[in-house]
N, CA, C and O atoms as a printed pandas DataFrame, in Angstrom:
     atom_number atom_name residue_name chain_id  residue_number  x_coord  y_coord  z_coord
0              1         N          UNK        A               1   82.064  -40.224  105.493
1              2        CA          UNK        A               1   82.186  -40.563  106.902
2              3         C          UNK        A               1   83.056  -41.808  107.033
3              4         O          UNK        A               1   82.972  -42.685  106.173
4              5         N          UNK        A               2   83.974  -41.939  108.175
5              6        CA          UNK        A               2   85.080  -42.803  107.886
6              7         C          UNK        A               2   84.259  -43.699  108.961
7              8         O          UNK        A               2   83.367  -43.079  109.540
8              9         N          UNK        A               3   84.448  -45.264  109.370
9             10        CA          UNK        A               3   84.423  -45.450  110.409
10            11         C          UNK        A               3   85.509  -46.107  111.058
11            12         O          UNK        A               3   86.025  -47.096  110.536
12            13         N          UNK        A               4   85.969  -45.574  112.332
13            14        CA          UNK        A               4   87.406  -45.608  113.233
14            15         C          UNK        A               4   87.695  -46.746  113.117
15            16         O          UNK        A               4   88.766  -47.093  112.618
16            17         N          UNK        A               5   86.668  -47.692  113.618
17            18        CA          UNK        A               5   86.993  -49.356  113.828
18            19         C          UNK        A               5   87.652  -50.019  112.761
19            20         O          UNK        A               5   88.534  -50.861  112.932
20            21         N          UNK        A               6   87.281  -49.690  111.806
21            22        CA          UNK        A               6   87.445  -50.710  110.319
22            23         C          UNK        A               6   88.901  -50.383  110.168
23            24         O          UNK        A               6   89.590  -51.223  109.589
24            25         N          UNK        A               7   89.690  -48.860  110.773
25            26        CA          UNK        A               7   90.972  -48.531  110.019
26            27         C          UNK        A               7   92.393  -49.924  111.456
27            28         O          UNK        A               7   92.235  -50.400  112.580
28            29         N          UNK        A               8   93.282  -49.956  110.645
29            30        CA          UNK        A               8   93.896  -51.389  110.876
30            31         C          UNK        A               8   94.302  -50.951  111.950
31            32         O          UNK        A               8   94.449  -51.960  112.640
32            33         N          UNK        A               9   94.662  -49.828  112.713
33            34        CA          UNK        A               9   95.060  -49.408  113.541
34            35         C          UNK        A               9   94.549  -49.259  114.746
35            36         O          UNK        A               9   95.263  -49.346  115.745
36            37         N          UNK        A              10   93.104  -48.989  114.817
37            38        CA          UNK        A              10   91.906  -48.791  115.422
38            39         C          UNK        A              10   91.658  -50.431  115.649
39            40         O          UNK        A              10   91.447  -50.974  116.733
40            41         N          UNK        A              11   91.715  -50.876  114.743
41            42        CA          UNK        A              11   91.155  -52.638  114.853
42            43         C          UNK        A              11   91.746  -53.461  115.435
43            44         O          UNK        A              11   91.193  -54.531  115.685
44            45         N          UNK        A              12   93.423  -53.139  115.939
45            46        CA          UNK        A              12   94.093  -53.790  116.696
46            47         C          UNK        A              12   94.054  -53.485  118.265
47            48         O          UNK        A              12   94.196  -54.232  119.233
48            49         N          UNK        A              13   93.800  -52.059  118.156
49            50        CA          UNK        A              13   93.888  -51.274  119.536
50            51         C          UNK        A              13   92.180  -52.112  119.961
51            52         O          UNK        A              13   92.177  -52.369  121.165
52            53         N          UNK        A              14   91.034  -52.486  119.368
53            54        CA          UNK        A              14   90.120  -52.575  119.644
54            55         C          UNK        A              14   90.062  -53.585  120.171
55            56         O          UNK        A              14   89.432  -53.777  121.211
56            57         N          UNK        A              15   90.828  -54.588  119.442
57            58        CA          UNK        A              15   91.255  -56.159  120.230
58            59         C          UNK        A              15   91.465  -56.129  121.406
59            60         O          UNK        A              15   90.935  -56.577  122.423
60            61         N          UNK        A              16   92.518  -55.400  121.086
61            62        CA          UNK        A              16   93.833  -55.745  122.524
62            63         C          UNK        A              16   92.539  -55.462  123.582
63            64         O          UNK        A              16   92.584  -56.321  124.462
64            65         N          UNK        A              17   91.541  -54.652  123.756
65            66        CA          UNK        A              17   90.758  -53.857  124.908
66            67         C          UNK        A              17   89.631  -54.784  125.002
67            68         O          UNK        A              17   88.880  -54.839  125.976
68            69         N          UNK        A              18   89.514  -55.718  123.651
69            70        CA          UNK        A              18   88.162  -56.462  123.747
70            71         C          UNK        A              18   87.532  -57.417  125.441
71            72         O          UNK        A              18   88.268  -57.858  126.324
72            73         N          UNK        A              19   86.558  -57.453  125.413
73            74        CA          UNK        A              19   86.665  -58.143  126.611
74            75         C          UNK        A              19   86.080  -59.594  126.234
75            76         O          UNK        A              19   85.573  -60.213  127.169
76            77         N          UNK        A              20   86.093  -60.107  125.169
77            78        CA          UNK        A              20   85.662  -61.215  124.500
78            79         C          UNK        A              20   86.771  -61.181  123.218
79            80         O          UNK        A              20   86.995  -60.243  122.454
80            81         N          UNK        A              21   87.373  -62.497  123.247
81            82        CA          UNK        A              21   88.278  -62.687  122.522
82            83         C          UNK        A              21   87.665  -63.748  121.162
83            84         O          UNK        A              21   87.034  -64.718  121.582
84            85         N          UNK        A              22   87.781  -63.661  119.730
85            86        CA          UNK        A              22   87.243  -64.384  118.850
86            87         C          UNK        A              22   88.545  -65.957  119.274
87            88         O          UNK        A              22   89.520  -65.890  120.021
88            89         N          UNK        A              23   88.088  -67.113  118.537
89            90        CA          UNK        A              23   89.333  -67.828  119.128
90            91         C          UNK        A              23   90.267  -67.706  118.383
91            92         O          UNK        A              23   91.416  -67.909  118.775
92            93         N          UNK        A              24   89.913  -67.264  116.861
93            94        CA          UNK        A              24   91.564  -66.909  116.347
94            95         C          UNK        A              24   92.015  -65.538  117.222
95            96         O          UNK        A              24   93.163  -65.665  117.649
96            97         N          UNK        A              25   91.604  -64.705  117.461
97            98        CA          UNK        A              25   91.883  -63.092  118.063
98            99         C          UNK        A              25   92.888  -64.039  119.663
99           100         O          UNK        A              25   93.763  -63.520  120.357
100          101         N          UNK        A              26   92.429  -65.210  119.767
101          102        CA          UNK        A              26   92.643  -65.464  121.415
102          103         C          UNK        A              26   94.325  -66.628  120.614
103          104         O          UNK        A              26   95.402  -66.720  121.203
104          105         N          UNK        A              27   94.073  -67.160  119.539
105          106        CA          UNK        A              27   95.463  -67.891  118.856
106          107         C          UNK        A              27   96.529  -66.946  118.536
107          108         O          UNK        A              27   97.734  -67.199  118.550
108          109         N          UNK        A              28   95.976  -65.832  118.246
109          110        CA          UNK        A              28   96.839  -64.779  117.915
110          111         C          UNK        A              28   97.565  -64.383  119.042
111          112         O          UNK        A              28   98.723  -64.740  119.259
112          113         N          UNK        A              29   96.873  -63.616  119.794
113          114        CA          UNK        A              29   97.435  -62.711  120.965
114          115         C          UNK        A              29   98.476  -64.435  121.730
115          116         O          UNK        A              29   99.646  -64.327  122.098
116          117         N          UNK        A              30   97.960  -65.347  121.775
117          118        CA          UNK        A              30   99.077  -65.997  123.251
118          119         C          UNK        A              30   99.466  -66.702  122.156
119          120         O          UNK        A              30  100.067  -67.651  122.660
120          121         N          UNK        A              31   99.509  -66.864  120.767
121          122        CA          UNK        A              31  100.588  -68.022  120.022
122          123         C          UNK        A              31  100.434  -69.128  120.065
123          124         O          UNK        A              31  101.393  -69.896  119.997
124          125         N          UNK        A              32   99.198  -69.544  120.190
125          126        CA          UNK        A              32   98.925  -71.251  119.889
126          127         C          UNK        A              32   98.019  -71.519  119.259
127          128         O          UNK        A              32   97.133  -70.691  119.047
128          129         N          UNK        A              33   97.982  -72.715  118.795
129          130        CA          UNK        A              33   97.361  -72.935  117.018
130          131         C          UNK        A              33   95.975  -73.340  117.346
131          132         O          UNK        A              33   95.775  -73.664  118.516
132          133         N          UNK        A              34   94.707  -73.387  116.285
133          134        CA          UNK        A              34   93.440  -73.597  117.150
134          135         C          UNK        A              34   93.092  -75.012  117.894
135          136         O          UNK        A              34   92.270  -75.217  118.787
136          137         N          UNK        A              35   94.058  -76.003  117.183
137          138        CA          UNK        A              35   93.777  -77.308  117.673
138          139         C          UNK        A              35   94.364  -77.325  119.332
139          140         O          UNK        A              35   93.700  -77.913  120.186
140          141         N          UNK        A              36   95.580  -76.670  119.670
141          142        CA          UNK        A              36   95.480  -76.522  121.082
142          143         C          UNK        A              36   94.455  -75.969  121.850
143          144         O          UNK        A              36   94.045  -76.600  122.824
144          145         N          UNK        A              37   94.021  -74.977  121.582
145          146        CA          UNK        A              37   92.862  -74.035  122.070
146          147         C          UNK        A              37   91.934  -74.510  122.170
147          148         O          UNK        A              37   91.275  -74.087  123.119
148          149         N          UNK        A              38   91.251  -75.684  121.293
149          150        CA          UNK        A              38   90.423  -76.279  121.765
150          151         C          UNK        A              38   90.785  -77.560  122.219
151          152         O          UNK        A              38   89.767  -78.097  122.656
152          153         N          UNK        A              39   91.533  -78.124  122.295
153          154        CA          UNK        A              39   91.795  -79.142  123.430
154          155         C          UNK        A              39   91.939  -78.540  124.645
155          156         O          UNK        A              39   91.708  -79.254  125.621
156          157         N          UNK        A              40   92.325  -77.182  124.872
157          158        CA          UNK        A              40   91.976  -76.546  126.040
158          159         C          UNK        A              40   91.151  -76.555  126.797
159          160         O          UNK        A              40   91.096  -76.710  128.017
160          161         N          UNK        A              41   90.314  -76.338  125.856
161          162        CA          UNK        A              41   88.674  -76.302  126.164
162          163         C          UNK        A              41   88.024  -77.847  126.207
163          164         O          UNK        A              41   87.213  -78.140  127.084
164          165         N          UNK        A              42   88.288  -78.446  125.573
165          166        CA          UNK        A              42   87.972  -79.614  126.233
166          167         C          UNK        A              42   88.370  -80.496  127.128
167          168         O          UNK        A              42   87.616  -81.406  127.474
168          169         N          UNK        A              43   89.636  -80.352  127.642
169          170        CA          UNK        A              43   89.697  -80.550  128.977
170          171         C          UNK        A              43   89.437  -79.562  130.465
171          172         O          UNK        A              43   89.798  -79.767  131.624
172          173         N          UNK        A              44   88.853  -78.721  130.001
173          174        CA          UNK        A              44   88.310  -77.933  131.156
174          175         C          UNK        A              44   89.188  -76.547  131.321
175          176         O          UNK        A              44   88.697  -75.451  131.592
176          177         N          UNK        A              45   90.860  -76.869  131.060
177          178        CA          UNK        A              45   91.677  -75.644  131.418
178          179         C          UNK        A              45   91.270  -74.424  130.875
179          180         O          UNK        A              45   91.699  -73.381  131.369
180          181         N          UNK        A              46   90.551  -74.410  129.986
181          182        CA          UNK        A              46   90.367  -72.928  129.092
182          183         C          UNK        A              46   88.874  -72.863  128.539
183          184         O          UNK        A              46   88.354  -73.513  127.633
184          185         N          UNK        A              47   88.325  -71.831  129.406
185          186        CA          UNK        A              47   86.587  -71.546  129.481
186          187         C          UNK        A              47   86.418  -70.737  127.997
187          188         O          UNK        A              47   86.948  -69.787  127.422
188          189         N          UNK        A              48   85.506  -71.571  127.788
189          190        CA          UNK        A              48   84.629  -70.645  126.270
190          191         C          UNK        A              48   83.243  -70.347  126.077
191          192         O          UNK        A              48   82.486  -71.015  126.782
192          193         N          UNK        A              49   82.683  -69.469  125.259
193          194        CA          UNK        A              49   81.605  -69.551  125.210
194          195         C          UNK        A              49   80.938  -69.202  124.292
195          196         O          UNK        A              49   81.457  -68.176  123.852
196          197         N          UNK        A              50   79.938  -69.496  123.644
197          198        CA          UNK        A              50   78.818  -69.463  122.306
198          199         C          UNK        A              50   78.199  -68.556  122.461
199          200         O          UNK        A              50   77.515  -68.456  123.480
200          201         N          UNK        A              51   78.223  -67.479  121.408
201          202        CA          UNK        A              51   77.115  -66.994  120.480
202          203         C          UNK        A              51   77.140  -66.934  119.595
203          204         O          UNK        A              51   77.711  -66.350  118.673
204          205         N          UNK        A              52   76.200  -67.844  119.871
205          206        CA          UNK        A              52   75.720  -68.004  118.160
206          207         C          UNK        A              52   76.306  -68.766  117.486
207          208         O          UNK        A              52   76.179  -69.833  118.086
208          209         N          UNK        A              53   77.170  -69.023  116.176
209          210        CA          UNK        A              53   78.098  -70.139  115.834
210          211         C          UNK        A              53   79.446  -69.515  116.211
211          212         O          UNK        A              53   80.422  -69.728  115.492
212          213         N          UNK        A              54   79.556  -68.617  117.508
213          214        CA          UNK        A              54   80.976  -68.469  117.201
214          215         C          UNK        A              54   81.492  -68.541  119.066
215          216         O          UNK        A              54   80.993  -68.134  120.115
216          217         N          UNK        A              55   82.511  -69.154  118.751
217          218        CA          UNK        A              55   83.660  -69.319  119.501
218          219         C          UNK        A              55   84.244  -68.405  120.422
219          220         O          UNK        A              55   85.385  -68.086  120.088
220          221         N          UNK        A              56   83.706  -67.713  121.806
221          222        CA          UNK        A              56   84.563  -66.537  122.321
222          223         C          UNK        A              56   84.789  -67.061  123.641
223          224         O          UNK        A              56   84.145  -67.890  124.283
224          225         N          UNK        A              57   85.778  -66.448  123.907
225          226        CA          UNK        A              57   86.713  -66.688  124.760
226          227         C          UNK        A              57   87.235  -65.420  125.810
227          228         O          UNK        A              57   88.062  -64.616  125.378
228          229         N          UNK        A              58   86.699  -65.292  127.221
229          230        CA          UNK        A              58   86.629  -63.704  127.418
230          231         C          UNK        A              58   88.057  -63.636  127.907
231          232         O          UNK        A              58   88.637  -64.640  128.319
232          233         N          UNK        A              59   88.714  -62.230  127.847
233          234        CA          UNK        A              59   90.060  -62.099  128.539
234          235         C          UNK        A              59   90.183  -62.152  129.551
235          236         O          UNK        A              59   91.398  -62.297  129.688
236          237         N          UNK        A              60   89.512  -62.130  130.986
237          238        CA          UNK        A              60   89.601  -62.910  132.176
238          239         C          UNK        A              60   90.114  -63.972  131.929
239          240         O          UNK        A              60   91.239  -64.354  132.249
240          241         N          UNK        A              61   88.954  -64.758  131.077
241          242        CA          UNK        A              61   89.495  -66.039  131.189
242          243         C          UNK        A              61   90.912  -66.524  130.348
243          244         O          UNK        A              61   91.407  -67.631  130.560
244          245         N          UNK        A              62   91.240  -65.984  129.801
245          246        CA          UNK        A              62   92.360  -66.368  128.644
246          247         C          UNK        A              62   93.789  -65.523  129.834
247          248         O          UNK        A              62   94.963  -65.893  129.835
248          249         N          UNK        A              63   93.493  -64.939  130.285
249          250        CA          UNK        A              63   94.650  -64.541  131.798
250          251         C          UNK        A              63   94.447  -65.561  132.630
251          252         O          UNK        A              63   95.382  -66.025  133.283
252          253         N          UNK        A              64   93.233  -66.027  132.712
253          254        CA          UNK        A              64   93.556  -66.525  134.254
254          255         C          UNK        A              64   94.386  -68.367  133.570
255          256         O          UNK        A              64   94.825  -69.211  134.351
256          257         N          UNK        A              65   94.381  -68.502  132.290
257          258        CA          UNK        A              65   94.951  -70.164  131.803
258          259         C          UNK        A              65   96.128  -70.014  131.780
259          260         O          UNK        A              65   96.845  -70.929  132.186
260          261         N          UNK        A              66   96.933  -68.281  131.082
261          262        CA          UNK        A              66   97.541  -68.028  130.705
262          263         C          UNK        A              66   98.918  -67.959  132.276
263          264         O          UNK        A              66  100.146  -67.872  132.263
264          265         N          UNK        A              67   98.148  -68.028  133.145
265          266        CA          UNK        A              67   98.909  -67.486  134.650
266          267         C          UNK        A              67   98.675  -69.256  135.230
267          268         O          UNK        A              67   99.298  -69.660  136.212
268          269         N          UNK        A              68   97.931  -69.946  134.637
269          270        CA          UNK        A              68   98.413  -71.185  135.191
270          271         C          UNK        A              68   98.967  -72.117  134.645
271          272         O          UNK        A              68   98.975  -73.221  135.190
272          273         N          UNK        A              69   99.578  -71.898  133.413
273          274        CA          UNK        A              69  100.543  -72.373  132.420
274          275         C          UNK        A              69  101.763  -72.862  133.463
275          276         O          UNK        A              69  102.299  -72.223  134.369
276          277         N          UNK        A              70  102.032  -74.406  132.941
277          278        CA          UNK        A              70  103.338  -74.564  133.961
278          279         C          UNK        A              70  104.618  -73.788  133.547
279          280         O          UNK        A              70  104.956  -73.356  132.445
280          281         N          UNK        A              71  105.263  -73.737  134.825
281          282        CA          UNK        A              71  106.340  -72.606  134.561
282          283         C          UNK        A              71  107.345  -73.248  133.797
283          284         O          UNK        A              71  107.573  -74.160  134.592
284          285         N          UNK        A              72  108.123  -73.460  132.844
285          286        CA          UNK        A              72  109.677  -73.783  132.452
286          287         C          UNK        A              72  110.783  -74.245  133.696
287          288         O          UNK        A              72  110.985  -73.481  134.640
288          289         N          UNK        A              73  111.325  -75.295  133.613
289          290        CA          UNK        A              73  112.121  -75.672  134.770
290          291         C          UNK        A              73  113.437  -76.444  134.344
291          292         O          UNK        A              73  113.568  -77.668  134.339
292          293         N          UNK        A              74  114.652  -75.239  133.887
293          294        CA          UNK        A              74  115.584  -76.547  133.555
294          295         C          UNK        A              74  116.588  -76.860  134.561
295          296         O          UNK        A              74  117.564  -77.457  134.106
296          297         N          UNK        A              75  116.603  -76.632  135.720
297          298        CA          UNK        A              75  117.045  -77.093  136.861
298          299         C          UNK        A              75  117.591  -78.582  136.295
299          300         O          UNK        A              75  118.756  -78.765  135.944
300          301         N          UNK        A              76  116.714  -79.443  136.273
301          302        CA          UNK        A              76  116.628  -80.990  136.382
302          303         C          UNK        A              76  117.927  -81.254  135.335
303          304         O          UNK        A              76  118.889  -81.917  135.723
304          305         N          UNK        A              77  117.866  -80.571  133.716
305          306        CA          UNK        A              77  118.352  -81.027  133.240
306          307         C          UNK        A              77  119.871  -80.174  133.513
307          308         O          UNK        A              77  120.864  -80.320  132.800
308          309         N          UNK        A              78  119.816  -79.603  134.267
309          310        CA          UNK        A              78  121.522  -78.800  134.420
310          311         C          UNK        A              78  122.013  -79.982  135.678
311          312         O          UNK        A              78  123.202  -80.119  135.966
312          313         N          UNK        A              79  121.392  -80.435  136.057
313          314        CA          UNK        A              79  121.873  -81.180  137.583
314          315         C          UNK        A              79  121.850  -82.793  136.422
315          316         O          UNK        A              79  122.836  -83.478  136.693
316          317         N          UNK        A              80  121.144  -83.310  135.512
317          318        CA          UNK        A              80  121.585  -84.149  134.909
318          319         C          UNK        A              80  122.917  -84.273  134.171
319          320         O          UNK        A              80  123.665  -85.249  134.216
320          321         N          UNK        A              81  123.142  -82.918  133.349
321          322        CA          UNK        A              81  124.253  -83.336  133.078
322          323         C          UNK        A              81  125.371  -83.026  133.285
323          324         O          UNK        A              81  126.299  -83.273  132.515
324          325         N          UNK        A              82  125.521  -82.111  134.947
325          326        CA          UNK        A              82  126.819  -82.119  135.644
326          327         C          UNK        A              82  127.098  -83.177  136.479
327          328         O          UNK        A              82  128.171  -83.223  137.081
């Protein structure tokens, strides 16, 4: 008997759908290292939560930090150096 989850393929698709993110699963998917992620969290921008000894982070919440990320603006520096 195989089980689906364990095969690497199944285990990624299972992520992506998770509705609780592990915090490496949550470093992975948006690209930032754990020491940001939890300075996230300790300044309030990025909600987490415990069970047990572990670290999760639900995908609501990891969209809703991810959508208030400041936007990129190089306006300023094109008008600086014309």
């Amino acid at each position: 008997m195989v089980c689906y989850a364990t095969t690497t393929t199944n285990r990624k698709r299972f992520k992506m759908n998770a509705t609780a993110l592990t915090l490496k699963d949550f470093c992975d998917a948006y690209r930032v290292c754990r020491e940001t992620a939890y300075q996230q969290i300790r300044t309030g921008r990025l909600r987490a939560v415990k069970l047990g000894r572990k670290t999760l982070i639900l995908r609501a919440d990891a969209e809703v930090w991810a959508a208030a990320l400041p936007e990129l603006r190089t306006a300023g520096r094109e008008q600086a150096s014309a």
